[in-house]
C-alpha positions, -999 to +999 in steps of 0.1 A: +000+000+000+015+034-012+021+061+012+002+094+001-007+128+016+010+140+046+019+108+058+043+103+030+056+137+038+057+133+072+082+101+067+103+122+040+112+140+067+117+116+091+136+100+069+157+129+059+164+137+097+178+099+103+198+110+073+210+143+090+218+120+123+243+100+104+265+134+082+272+149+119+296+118+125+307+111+087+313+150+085+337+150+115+356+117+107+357+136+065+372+168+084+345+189+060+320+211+068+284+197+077+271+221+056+290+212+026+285+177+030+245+176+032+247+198+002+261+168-017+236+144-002+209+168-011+224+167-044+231+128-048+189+124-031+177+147-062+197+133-089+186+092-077+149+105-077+152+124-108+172+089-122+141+064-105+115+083-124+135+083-157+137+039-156+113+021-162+130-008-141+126+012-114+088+019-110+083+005-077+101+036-065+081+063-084+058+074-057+089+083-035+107+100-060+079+118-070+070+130-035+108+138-032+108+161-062+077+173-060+082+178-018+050+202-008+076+232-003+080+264-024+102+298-019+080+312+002+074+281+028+116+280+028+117+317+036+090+318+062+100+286+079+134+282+082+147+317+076+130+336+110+142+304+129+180+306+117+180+346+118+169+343+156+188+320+170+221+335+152+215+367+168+206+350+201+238+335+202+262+361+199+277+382+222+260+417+213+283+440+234+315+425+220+300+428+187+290+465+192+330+471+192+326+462+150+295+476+141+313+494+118+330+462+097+292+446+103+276+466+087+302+472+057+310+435+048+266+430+054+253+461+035+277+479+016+293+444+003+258+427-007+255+464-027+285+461-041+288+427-054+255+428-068+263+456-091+298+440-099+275+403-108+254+422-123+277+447-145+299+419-150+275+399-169+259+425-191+281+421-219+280+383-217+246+369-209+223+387-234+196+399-204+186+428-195+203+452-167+182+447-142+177+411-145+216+408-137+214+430-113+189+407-096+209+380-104+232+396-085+215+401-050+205+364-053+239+351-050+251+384-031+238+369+002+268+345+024+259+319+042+274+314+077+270+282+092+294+261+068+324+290+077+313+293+113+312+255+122+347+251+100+361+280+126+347+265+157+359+224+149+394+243+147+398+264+169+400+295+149+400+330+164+370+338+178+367+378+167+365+353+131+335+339+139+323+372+154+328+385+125+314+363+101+285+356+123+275+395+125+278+402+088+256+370+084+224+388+108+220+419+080+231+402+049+202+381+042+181+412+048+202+438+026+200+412-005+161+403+006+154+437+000+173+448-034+157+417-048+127+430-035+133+463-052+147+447-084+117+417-086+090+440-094+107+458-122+112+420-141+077+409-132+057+439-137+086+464-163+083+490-135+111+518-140+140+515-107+143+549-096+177+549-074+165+578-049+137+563-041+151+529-039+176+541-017+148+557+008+134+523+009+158+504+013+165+531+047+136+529+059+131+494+060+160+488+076+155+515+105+116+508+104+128+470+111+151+480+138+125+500+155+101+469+154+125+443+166+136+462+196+096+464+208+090+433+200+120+425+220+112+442+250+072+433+250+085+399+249+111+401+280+075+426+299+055+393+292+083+367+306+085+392+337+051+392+341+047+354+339+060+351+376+089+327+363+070+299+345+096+282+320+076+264+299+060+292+289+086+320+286+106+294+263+067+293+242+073+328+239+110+329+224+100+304+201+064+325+188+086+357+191+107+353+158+075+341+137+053+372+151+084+398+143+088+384+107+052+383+093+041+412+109+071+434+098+070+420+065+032+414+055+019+439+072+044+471+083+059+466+047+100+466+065+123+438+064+108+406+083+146+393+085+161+426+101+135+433+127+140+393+135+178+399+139+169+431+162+143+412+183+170+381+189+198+409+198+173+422+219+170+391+239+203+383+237+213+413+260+187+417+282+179+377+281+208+362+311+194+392+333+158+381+327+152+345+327+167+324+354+201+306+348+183+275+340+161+288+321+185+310+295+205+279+295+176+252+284+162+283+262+198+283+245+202+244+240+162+246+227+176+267+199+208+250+195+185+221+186+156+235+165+184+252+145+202+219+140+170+207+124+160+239+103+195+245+092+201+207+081+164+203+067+164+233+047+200+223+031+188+192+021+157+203+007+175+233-013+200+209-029+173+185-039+162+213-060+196+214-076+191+189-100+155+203-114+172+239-112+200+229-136+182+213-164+186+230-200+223+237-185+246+242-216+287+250-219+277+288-218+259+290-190+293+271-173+306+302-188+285+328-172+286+305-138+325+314-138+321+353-145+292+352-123+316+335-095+350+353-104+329+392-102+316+379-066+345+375-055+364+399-068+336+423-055+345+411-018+381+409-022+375+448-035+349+460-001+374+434+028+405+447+014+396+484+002+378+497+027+382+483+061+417+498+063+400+530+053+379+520+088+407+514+109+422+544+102+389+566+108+383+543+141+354+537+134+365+500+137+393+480+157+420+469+129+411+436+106+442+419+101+456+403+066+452+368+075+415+373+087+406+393+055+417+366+032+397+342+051+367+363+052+369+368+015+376+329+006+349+322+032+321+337+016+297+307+006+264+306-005+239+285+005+200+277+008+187+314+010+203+321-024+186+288-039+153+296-020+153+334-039+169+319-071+140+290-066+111+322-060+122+338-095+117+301-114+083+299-097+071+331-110+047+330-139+053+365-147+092+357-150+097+343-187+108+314-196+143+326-205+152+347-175+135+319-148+160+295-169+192+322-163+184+330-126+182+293-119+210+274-136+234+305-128+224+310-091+229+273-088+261+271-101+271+298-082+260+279-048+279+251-060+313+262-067+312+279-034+305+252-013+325+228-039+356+246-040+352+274-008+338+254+013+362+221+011+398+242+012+388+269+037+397+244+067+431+239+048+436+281+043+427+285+077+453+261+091+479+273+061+470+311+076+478+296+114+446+311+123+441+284+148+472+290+171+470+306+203+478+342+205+519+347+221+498+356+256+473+324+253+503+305+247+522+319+276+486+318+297+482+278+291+518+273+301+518+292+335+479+276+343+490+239+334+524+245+355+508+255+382+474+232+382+492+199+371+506+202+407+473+204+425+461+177+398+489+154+412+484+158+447+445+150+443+450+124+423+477+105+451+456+112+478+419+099+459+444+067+451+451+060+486+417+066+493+400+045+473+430+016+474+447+019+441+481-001+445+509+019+441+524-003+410+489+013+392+493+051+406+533+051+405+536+055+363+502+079+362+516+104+386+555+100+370+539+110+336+515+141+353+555+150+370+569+148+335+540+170+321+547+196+348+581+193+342+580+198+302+554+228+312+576+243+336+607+246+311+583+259+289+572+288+306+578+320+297+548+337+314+571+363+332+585+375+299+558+371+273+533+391+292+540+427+308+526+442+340+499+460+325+492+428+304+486+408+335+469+438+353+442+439+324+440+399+323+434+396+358+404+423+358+392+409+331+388+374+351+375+395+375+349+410+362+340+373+348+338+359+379+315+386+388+292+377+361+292+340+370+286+351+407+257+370+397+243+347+377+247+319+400+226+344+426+202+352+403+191+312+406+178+328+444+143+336+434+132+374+447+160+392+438+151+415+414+153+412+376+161+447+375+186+451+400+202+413+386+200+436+350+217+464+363+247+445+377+245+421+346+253+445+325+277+466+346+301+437+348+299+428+310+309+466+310+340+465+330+349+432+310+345+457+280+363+483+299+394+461+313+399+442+275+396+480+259+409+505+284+425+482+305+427+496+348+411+526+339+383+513+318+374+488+346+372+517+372+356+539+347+326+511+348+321+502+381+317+539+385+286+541+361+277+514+382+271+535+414+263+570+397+222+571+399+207+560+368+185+585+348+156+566+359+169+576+397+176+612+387+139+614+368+121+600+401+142+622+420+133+651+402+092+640+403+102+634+442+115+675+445+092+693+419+061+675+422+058+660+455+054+626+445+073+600+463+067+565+449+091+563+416+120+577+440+107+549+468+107+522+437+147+539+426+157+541+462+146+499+477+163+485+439+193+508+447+196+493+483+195+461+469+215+465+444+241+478+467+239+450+490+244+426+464+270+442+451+286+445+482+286+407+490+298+399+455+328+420+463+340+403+491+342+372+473+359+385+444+384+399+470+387+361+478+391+350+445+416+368+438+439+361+465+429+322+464+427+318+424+445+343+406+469+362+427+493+320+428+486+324+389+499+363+379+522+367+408+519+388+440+530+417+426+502+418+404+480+407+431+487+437+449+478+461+420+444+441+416+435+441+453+443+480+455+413+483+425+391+458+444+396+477+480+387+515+462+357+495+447+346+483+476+352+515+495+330+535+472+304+502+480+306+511+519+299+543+507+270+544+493+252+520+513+265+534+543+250+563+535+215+547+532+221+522+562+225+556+581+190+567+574+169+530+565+184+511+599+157+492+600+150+484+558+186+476+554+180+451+585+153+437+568+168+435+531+197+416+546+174+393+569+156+386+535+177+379+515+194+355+540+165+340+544+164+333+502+204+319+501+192+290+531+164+286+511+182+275+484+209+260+500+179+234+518+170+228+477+203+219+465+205+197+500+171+179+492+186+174+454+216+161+462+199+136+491+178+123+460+207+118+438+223+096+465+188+076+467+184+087+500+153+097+501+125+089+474+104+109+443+077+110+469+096+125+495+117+147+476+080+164+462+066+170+492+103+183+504+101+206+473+062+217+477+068+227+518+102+248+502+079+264+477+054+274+504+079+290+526+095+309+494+063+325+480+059+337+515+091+363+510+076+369+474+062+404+486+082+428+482+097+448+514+079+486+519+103+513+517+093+544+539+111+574+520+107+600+548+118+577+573+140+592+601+138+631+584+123+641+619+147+626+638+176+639+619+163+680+620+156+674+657+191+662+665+209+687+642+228+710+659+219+735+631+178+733+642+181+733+676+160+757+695+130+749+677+093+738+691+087+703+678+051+714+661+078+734+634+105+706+631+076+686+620+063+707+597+093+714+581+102+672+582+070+676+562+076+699+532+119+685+533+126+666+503+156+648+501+187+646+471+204+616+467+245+627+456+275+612+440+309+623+435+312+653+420+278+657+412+271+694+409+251+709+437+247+745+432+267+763+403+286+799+408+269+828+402+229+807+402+203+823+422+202+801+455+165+784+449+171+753+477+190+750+511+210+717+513+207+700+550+240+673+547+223+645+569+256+622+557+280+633+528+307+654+521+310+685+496+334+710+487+334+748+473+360+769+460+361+804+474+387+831+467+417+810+463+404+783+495+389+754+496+355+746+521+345+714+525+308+706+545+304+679+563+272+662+582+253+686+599+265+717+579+238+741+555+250+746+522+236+776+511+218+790+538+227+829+544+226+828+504+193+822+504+184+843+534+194+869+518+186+864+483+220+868+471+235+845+443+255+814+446+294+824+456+314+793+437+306+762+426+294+731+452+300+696+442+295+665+463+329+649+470+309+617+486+281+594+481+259+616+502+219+622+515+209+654+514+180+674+530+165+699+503+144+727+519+135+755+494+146+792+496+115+809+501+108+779+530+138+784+548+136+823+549+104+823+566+117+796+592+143+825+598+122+851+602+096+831+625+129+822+644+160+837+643+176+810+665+186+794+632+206+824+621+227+821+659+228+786+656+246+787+621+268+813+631+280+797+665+288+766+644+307+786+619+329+801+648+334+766+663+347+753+627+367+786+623+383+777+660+385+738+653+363+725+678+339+711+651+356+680+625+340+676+592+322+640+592+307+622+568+283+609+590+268+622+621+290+607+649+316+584+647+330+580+606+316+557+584+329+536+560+354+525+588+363+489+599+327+484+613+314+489+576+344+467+562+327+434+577+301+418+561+267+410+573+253+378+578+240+373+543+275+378+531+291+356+553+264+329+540+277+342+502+309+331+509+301+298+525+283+291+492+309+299+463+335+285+487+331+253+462+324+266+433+355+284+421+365+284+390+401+283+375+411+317+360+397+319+325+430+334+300+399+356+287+423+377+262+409+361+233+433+354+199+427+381+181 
């Protein structure tokens, strides 16, 4: 009984996945691309059912070859999907801040090269083909498009450089799109004999890529607003990722009229950067693998399924066409040879981009293959009944030649260029890295492995030659080492921020598995580490500082609430700004000590002390501005800053009695049954800290005018009223308090901080308890000099106009301030930061009880120090 409808299509594919199982392992034994090789068996699957229907001896097979040729899949079904799936997942893979550093050589090897080569095609094959312009032209932006999975998964099976794959992996986001949309400009003029006008073309072509941008990025960020708003249900944020390339496509394309593919690149990015910060650990990691896996499929499939085509798309092929194949392929890449090697110098030396060097750019050139888009666009032209006979026979034997040679010829020698090129050698400070980390950790490696020997009985006649060859290693490593000279100071200063600023990614991702921490504050520090990683590779000890900085300078969403807080009198954003900021702080401060730790346990043996002391001095002034700033809020929120650390605690035990119950089931301890009910009790107690802390923004204003030296004297029926109509100003260093020569609209109370003025040739510095401003605004005069913060500090804002009357109701204020000017003046008053004792001092240096549980919980978990300079 024949097979028929979608059952026989259903086992096609079946049966074309079992095939795709079986290249993986051939293609890795072959040392050739995957990609190449399921072209050929795409190729050899066409040709045997084009040959079954052509014998009548084989008639038994007919059904399957015809269901094989005649597979229910045009252009558009390729296009729609398989391309939003492989678009997606490429852009959710890569690392979007490092890629940011090449935007410029992006978008010139993905736009201006797609232009380029398809007017070099399309000129080049004027003279020869007898077509029209504009039919080589769209010729042209058919094969224009590279395909980066063959060159990617050649560079990543050896090891090749990985700003390479960066590289090739970026261009291949916005090529597909640039060559989508000239052959969606230069379509319509074959089809219908509509005039190209290039001005208008070229606005088109703008605005579909900007309009496309724009739509990704929402789509984006709805997507990430929905997965918040799910309350952390994975199956369903993972539904979403998958829906969200589909929706982004059809939409931009079908119905907003910009390219499907771009706004599908943009929506992936988006998710890409804001995705580790939003979805729990496990969650981004399953989410990744998912794609991994549906990509596998789509990418495989849709090869397969193109190069059955290949056969049908060559028939009616004659000697000349081989002719116009070779022009056609000699013009492409000439064309790229012309845009890698012409104009990214011309980059570099604007710096506009980091320099491409000469090995990469003959790579990149030899490494641009085509693949399955071009045949699914050269595959839309043939199925076309407005495209005559002639030019549907041009497009389709010459784009599939073209697709050929390149994977043919390209694709089977780039491994060999590659490793002719050296491309996949450690960099001189790799090679120096590996030597100094195997020296040092095959030591370690030999005393575990003797002591787990005699533990577990190994004679020593077994052990003896095992740990003489790991001595020999160490040895041969040792001799070897030249980590002292090969690498500088400043070279091992910026390697070992770099690590650091890794581990304190991995940290905060590994405490972003304790649920109710806050996506936003978790996004915040995200992002400001993968900064200082950025800033240390870039900028090296200054970049790093420069970061961590940012980090603690309030946000413009602070500064916005806090501007709402003093103008309009509404306090809930700034309450909002002010409980992420404590958290944020506090987290921050706990990761710190354990990087502190880190260093001196992991990397300090590995780069020296010398170097160890330059990176502990960076990670003591960091953690000094740390005490800080959340000294300066601990002053005023006692009792929130008690309770943030109480709950958070109460979060790390939680999980630490989860990973207890896990690891009791894995040792068959307990039972399924048991370990459920274990897991259901944990859950109860957990959603019982879901709610989030209140944050009482005026707390303690009352109680700091009534102890301030500065106030005293007054009935407590005023100090309330003017704890009442007080807003407060949140400061950082060198933030600009009032400029020189302003009129004086606020009086600043200092209730912890410092600040500085300059005034006729001296310096003034105000400290906790002082007025900044006062007399100024008593007596309407302007601002003397400039006042900046020199601390984090809190200030007390009461407004000109308020504090005048206060004067004039009691003129106790105006003795007060002057009897504390005299005591300064005499020096029986210190500047303080905080009322009282100082702060930041060895009290604030010890962590609280949630860090000390921090600690206890990485104390396991360290990594080796990554060599995270990559070959370049």
């Amino acid at each position: 009984m024949a097979v028929t409808g979608l059952a026989a299509v259903l086992l096609a594919i079946g049966l074309l996945l079992v095939i795709v199982s079986a290249v993986q392992p051939i293609a890795r034994r072959l040392e050739l691309s995957e990609t190449v090789l399921l072209a050929i068996v795409g190729i050899i699957i066409g040709s045997l059912a084009d040959f079954a229907l052509r014998n009548s001896h084989l008639a038994a097979l007919n059904g399957l070859a015809e269901m094989l040729l005649d597979f229910p899949i045009n252009s558009e079904a390729f296009l729609l999907i398989f391309l939003p799936a492989l678009v997606f997942q490429g852009a959710l893979a890569i690392d979007v801040r490092r890629l940011a550093h090449e935007t410029a050589t992006v978008l010139l090897l993905a736009v201006v090269a797609v232009v380029v080569s398809t007017a070099t095609i399309g000129f080049a094959l004027l003279p020869f083909a007898q077509m029209p312009l504009v039919v080589c032209l769209l010729l042209g932006s058919i094969v224009a498009t590279t395909d980066p999975s063959a060159v990617a998964g050649i560079f990543r099976d050896i090891g090749a450089a990985t700003r390479l794959t960066r590289l090739v992996e970026g261009e291949a986001l916005l090529n597909d799109a640039a060559a989508i949309s000239i052959f969606s400009i230069l379509l319509p003029s074959v089809t219908l004999h509509h005039a190209i006008h290039p001005g208008e073309a070229v606005i088109s072509f703008v605005i579909s890529f900007v309009g496309a941008l724009i739509v990704g990025v929402v789509f984006g960020q709805l997507t990430l607003m929905m997965i918040t708003a799910l309350g952390g249900s994975p199956a369903a944020e993972i539904t979403l990722t998958v829906a969200l390339p589909y929706v982004a496509y059809i939409v931009s394309d079908e119905f907003l009229g910009v390219s499907g593919v771009v706004a599908t690149a943009a929506a992936g990015l988006t998710l890409s950067v804001y995705g580790p910060s939003t979805f729990r650990p496990q969650t981004w990691l399953f989410l990744n693998q998912l794609w991994q896996q549906l990509v596998f499929w789509a990418g495989s499939l849709v090869f397969v399924l193109a190069s059955m085509l290949v056969p049908h798309l060559l028939v009616g092929m004659t000697r000349w066409d081989c002719v116009l194949i070779l022009i056609a392929s000699v013009a492409g890449l000439a064309a790229r040879g012309a845009v890698v090697f012409g104009l990214l110098p011309f980059l570099a030396m604007t710096k506009l981009s980091p320099p491409v060097p000469t090995p990469f750019k003959v790579t990149m050139v030899w490494g641009g293959l085509r693949g399955a888009i071009t045949l699914a666009l050269a595959l839309a032209v043939t199925e076309n009944e407005r495209v005559s006979t002639p030019v549907a026979h041009f497009i389709g034997i010459i784009a599939t030649g073209f697709v050929l040679i390149t994977l043919l010829l390209n694709g089977t020698t780039l491994r060999s260029l590659v490793l002719f090129l050296k491309l996949d050698k450690l960099s001189p400070i790799d090679e120096a890295m590996r030597h100094q980390v195997l020296s040092i950790g095959l030591d370690k490696v030999k005393e575990r492995a003797e002591k787990m020997g005699d533990e577990l009985g190994f004679s020593t006649d077994a052990t003896r030659p095992v740990l003489q060859q790991i001595d020999r290693r160490a040895d041969e490593e040792q001799a070897a080492n030249e980590f002292d000279t090969a690498l500088g100071d400043t070279q091992r200063v910026n390697l070992a921020l770099i690590t650091i600023a890794s581990q304190e990614r991995s940290l905060l991702l590994d405490l972003f598995r304790i649920q109710g921490l806050s996506r936003r504050v978790m996004e915040t520090l995200l992002r400001s580490a993968e900064a200082a990683i950025d800033g240390a590779r870039l900028e090296g000890r200054l970049g790093y500082v420069r970061a961590l900085r940012r980090r603690l300078s309030p946000s413009l969403r602070f500064k916005t609430a806090q501007w709402i807080h003093n103008h309009l009198r509404i306090d809930r954003p700034l309450m909002l700004c002010m409980a992420e900021r404590f958290e944020m702080l506090m987290v921050a401060h706990f990761v710190s000590i354990s990087l502190t730790r880190f260093m001196r346990e992991r990397l300090e043996p590995t780069l020296g002390p010398r170097i160890g002391e330059i990176v502990a001095e960076v990670l003591q002034r960091q953690r000094k501005l740390l005490n800080e700033a959340l000294e300066t809020l601990r002053l005023h929120y006692h009792g929130y800053s008690e309770a943030l650390e109480n709950r958070i605690f109460r979060q790390i035990v939680l999980r630490l009695e989860g990973e207890e119950y896990d690891s009791l089931l894995s040792e068959s301890l307990i039972s399924d049954e048991l370990n459920r009910e274990l897991m259901k009790e944990l859950e109860r107690r957990r959603s019982r800290l879901d709610k989030p802390l209140s944050f009482d923004l005026k707390s303690g204003i009352e109680s700091r005018l009534k102890h301030a030296a500065v106030f005293r004297g007054l009935p407590g029926a005023e100090l309330h009223d003017l704890a009442t109509t007080t807003s407060l100003r949140f400061v950082a260093p060198q933030e600009m308090i009032c400029r020189r020569g302003r009129r004086i609209r606020n009086v600043y109370f200092i209730s912890a901080g410092l600040a500085e003025a300059h005034i006729a040739e001296r310096d003034i510095l105000y400290g906790a308890g002082d007025l900044i401003g006062a007399l100024g605004a008593y007596k309407n005069e302007r601002c003397p000099a400039s006042i900046r913060a020199v601390q984090f500090g809190h200030f007390m804002v009461i407004s000109a106009s308020r504090f005048r009357r206060l004067v004039e109701e009691y003129p106790i204020v105006l003795e007060n301030i002057e009897k504390l000017r005299r005591k300064r003046e005499d020096g029986d008053r210190a500047i303080k930061l905080v009322p009282g004792d100082k702060g930041g001092g060895e009290g604030a240096e010890q962590p609280g009880m949630a860090a000390q549980a921090l600690l206890s919980m990485d104390r396991n978990r360290l990594p080796p120090p990554a060599a995270s300079i990559e070959k370049e």
